[in-house]
DRENVO-351579 format. One record per residue (C-alpha): residue in three letters; x, y, z. Coordinates in steps of 0.5 Angstrom, whole numbers, padded with zeros to 4 digits, always signed. Each point is the difference from the previous one (the first is absolute). Example, Ala and Ser with C-alpha at 12.3 -4.5 7.8 and 13.67 -1.06 7.14 Angstrom:
<pts>
ala+0025-0009+0016ser+0002+0007-0002
</pts>
This chain:
<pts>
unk-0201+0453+0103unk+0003-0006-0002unk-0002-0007-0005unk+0003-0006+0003unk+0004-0006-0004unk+0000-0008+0003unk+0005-0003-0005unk-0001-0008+0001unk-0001+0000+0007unk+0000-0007+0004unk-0001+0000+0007unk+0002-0007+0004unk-0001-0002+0007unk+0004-0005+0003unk+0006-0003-0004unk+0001-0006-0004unk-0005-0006-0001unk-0004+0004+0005unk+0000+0007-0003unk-0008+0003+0000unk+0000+0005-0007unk-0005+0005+0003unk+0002+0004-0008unk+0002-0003-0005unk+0003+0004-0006unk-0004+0006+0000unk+0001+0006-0004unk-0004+0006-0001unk+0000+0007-0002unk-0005+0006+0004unk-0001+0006-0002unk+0001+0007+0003unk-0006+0001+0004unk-0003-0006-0002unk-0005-0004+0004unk+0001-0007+0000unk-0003-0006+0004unk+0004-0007+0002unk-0005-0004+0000unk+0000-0009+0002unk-0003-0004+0004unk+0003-0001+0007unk+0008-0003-0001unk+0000+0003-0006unk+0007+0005+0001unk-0004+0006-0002unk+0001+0003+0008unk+0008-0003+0000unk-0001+0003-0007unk-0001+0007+0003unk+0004-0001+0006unk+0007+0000-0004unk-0002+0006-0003unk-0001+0003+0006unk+0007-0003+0002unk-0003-0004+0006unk+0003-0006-0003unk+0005-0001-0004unk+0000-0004-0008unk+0004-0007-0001unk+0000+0002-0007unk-0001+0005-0005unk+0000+0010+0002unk-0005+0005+0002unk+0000+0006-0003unk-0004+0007+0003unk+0001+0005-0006unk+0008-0002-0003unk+0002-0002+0007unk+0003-0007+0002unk-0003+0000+0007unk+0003-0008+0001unk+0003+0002+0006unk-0004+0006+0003unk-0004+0000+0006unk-0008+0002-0001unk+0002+0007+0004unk+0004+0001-0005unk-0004-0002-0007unk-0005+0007+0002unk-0007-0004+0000unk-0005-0001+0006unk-0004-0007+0001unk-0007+0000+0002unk-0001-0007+0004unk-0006-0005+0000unk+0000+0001+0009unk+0002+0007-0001unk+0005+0000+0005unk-0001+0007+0004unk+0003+0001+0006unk-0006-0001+0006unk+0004+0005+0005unk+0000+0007-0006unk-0006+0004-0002unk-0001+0000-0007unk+0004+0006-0001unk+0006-0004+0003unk-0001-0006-0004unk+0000+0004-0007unk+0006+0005+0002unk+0004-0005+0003unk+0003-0003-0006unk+0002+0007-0003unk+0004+0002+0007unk+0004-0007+0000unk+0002+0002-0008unk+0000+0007-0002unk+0002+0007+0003unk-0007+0003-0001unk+0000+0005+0005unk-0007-0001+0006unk-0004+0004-0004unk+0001-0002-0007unk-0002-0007+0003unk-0006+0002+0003unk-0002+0003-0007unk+0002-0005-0003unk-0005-0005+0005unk-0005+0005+0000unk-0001+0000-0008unk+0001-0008+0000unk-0005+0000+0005unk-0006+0004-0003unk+0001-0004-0007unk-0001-0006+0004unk-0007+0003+0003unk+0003-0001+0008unk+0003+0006+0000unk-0004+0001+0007unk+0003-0006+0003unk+0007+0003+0001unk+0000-0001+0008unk-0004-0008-0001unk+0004-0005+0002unk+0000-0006-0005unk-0005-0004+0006unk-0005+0004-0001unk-0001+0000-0008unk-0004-0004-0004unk+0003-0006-0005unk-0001+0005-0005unk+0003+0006+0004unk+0006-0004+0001unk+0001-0001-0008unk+0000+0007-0001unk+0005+0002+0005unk+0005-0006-0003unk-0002+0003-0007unk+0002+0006+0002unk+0006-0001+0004unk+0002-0002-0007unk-0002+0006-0003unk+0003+0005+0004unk+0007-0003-0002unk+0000+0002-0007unk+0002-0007-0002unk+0003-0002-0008unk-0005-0006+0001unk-0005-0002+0004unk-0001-0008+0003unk-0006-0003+0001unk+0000-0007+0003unk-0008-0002+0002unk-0001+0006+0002unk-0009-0001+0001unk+0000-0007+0002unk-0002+0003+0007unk-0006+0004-0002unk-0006-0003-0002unk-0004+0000-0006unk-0002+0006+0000unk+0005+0004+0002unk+0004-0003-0005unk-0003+0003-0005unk+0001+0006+0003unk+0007-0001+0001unk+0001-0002-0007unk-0003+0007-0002unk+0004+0003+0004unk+0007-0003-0002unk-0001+0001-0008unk-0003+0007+0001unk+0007+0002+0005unk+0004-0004-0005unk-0003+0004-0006unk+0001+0006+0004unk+0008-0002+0003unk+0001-0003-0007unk+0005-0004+0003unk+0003-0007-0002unk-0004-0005+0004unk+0001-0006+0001unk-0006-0006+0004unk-0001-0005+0001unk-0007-0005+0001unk-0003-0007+0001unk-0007+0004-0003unk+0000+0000-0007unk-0006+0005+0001unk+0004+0005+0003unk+0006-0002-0006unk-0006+0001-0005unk-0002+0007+0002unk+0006+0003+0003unk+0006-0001-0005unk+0002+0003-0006unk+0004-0007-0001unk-0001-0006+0003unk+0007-0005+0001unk-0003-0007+0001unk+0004-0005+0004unk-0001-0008+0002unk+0005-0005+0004unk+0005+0006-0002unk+0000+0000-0006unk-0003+0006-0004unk-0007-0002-0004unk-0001+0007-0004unk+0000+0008+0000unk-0004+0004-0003unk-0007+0004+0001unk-0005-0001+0004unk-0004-0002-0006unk+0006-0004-0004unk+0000-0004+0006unk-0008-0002+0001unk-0001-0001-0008unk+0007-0002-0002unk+0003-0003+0005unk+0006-0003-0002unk-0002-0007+0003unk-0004-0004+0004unk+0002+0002+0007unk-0001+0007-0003unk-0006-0001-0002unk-0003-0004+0006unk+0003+0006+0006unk-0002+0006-0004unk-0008+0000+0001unk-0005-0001+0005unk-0003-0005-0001unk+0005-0004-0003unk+0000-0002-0008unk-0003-0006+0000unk+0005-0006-0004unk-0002-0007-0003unk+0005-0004-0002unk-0001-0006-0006unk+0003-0003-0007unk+0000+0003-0007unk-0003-0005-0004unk-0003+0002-0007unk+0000+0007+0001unk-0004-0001+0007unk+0002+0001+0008unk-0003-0006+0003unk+0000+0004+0007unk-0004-0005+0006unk-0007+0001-0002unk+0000+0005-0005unk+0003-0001-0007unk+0003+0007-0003unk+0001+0000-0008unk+0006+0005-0001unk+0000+0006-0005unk+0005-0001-0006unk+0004+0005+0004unk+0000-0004+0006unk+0002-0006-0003unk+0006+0004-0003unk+0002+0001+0007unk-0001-0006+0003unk+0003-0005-0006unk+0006-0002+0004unk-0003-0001+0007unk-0003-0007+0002unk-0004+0004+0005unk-0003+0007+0001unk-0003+0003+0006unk-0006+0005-0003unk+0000+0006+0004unk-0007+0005+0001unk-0002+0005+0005unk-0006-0001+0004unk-0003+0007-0003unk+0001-0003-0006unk-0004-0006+0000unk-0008+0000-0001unk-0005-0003+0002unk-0006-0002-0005unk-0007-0003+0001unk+0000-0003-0007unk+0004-0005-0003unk+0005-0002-0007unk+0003+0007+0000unk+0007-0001-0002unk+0005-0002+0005unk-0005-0001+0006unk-0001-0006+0004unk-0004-0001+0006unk+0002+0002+0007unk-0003-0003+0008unk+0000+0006+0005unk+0004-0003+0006unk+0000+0008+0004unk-0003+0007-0001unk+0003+0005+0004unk-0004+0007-0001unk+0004+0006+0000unk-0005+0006-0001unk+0000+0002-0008unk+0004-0007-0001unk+0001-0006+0001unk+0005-0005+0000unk-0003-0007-0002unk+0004-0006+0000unk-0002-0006-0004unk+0003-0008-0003unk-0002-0002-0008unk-0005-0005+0001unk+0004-0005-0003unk+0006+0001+0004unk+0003-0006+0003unk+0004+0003+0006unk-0003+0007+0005unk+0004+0005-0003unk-0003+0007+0001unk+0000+0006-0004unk-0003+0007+0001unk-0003+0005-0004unk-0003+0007+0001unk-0007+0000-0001unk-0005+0006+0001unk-0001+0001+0007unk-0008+0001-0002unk-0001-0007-0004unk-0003-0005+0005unk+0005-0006-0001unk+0000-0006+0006unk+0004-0006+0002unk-0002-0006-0003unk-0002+0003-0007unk+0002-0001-0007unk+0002+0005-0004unk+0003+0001-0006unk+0006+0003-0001unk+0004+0003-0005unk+0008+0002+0000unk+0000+0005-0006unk+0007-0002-0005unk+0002+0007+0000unk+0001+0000+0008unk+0005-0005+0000unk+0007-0001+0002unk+0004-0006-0002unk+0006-0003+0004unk+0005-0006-0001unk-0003-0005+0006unk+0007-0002+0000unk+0005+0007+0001unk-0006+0005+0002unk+0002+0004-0005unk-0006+0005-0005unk+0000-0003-0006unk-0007+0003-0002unk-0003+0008+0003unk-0007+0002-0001unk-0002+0004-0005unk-0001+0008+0002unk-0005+0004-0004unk+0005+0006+0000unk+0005+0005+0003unk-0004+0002+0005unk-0001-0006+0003unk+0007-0001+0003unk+0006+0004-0004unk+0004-0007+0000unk+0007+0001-0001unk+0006-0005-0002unk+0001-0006+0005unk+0008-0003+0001
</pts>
């Protein structure tokens, strides 16, 4: 097993005035045995990211380090880890067993009966263990999944590299797979490394998340740490689904003057904000409620432009009565309580819910409040 260093990693496509930064200055610390999850929109360098921890290219800037070991100028068969890909990339002329025992034939001087047991285990912990004779056409998606998994396992690797792994699958065997990967990687406990667009599959897979933008790293921390302490707006609107929902307005008097609502600013809030001409206020969708009686702090009144039923919720999207332009927000309402489009509703946005962001930087400069340490175990964020 090994933790892995990047100590300000920069990597540029192409030369001078030209040049594309694809990473930008990154450094990072993982853990032995730590699950970690790149995750960005597309462009956002997490896959070019992996790709240098892999060796499969090589920084502008900075060093890799796979235990105490500079691994700049080492190739991936030399760096002992296995990468698993988003196309899985098995050979169509091999059965399974080939395709798993092959690496370990090209790199190590098992002898053939070790090699068997080695696949043979590798297969049954992956549950295709009576699909040793198949070739890869006649497997599922899925099937195919758990072969690239397993090929990589049964190399016993320092550090495991997921690019995409799941985004062929459907949703439903997604899942599966999700459950899949944590319990092996629980199992094998071996560094890991993944990379996802799906911040569904950030959320429920890994022990930190490393969250990049244009290159650039956002936040790392928790799963948690990110979703109720996210370090800026970037992090707030990428990690959750539906998205955080954002009104962006002046401070005058105490008072947010977002377009079609007014928000008065606790005395904690207006700290927070006494040197931004302009905040964004930032409040989760499960977070907003909906009220059929009016005058209740902070609450103002909403039109309902599109319900759209989910089973036992609904995601309502809504404009303040009062709004000049067509600026939709959701919230999540109980899938029971009967909401149409055209109505009017009272919405209420509850003050302890709410983050603030400079509208100019982005920045946080004001978190929720947290009712108690078993809500979220938030550490320090640098």
């Amino acid at each position: 097993m090994a933790d892995i260093t990047l100590d300000d990693v920069t990597k540029r496509f192409g030369e001078g005035g030209n040049a594309v930064v694809a990473v930008d200055d990154v450094s990072l610390d993982i853990g032995d045995g730590e699950f970690v999850v790149f995750v960005g929109p597309s462009g956002s360098g997490k896959s070019t990211l992996m790709r240098m921890v892999a060796g499969l290219e090589t920084q502008s800037e900075g060093d890799v380090y796979i235990g105490d070991t500079v691994v700049n100028q080492l190739g991936p068969r030399a760096r002992d880890i296995a990468m698993v890909f988003q196309n899985y990339a098995l050979y169509p002329n091999m059965t399974v067993e080939e395709n798993m025992s092959f690496g370990l034939k090209m790199s190590t001087e098992l002898s053939k009966a070790e090699i068997e047991e080695q696949v043979t285990s590798a297969a049954e912990m992956m549950g295709i263990g009576d699909l040793l004779d198949n070739k890869p056409g006649e497997l599922s998606g899925g099937q195919q999944q758990r072969v690239a998994l397993g090929r990589a396992i049964v190399r016993d690797p320092n550090v495991f590299l997921m690019d995409e792994p799941l985004s062929n699958l459907d949703a439903k065997l997604r899942t599966t797979m999700r459950t899949e990967i944590n319990r092996l990687q629980n199992d094998l406990d071996v560094t890991t490394l993944y990379v996802t667009h799906d911040q569904t599959e950030a959320m429920t897979m890994g022990d930190r998340l490393v969250v990049l933008d244009h290159g650039e790293l956002q936040q790392v921390g928790t799963p948690l740490e990110c979703f109720y302490r996210p370090a800026n707006r970037f992090v707030a609107g990428f990690i959750g689904s539906p998205s955080m929902n954002f009104f962006e307005g002046p401070v005058e008097d105490g008072t947010l003057r977002a377009d079609g609502f007014d928000f008065d600013l606790t005395e904690r809030m207006q700290s927070s904000s006494e040197e931004c001409d302009e905040v964004v206020l930032g409040i989760r969708p499960e977070d907003i409620t909906l009220h059929e009686r009016a005058n209740v702090d902070y609450e103002f009144e909403a039109v309902v432009d599109v319900v759209e039923p989910m089973g036992s919720i609904s995601y309502v999207y809504l404009r303040p009565r009062r709004q000049e332009g067509d600026q939709t927000f959701v919230v999540e309402a109980d899938g029971k309580q009967p909401i149409t489009e055209g109505e009017h509703i009272n919405v209420k946005i509850p003050e302890e819910d709410v983050h603030l962001f400079d509208a100019i930087s982005g920045e946080t400069i004001h978190q929720r409040t947290l009712d108690s340490e078993a809500e979220v175990t938030v550490s320090e964020q640098t």
